[in-house]
C-alpha positions as CSV (number, residue, x, y, z in Angstrom):
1,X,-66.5,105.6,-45.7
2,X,-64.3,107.9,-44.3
3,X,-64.8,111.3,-46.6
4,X,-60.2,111.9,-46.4
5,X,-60.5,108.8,-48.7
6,X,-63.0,109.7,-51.1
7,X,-62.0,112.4,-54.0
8,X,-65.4,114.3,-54.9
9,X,-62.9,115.1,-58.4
10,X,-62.4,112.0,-59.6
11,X,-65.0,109.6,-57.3
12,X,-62.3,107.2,-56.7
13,X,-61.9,105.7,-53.6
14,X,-58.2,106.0,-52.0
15,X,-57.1,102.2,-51.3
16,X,-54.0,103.6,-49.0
17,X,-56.5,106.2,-46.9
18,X,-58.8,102.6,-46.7
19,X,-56.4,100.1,-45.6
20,X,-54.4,102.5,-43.3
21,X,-58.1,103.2,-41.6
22,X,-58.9,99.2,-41.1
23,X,-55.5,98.1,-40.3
24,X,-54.7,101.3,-38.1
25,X,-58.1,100.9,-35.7
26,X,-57.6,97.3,-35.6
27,X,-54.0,97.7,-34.0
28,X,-54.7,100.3,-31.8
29,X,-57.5,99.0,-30.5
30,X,-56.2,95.6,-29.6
31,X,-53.4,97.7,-28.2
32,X,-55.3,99.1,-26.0
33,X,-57.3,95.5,-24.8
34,X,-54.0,94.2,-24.3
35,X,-50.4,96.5,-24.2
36,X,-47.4,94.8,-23.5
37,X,-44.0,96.4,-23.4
38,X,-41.7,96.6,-26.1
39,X,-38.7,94.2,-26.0
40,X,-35.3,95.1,-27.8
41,X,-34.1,91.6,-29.3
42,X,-30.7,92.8,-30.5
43,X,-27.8,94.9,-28.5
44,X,-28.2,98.4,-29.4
45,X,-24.8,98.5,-30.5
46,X,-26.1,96.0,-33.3
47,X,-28.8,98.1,-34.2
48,X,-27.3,101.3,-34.9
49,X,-24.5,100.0,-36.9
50,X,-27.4,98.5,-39.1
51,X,-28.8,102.2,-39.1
52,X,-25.8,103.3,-40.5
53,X,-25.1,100.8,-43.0
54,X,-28.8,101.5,-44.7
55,X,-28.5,105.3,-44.4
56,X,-25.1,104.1,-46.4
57,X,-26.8,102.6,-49.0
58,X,-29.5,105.3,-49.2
59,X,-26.9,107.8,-49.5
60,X,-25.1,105.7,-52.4
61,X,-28.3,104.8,-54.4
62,X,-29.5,108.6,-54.2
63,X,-26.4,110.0,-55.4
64,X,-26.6,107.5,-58.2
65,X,-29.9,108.3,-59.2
66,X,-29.2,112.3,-59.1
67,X,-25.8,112.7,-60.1
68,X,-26.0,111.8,-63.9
């Protein structure tokens, strides 16, 4: 067990720090065994407008939530 994911305070084992250590080594290792370049699927013009419709809503739903 990693020690980052163990808290000596509370002897609780971090399920995030866990998860993010067996998922992470597991991609980047079979990365590495086989890399393949990274394919765009949509124009770029496509993209960025979906960029700035959810930094939109972001925007909308965190004024809402700070603005009482």
């Amino acid at each position: 067990m990693n020690a980052a994911a163990f808290s000596s305070q509370t002897r609780t084992v971090s399920p995030v720090l866990l998860l993010r250590k067996r998922v992470g080594l597991g991609l980047v290792s079979h990365w590495n065994d086989n890399p393949e370049p990274f394919a765009w699927t949509k124009p770029a013009d496509e993209i960025l407008n979906k960029v700035a419709r959810g930094q939109a809503t972001l925007d909308r739903i965190t004024k809402s939530a700070t603005h009482h």
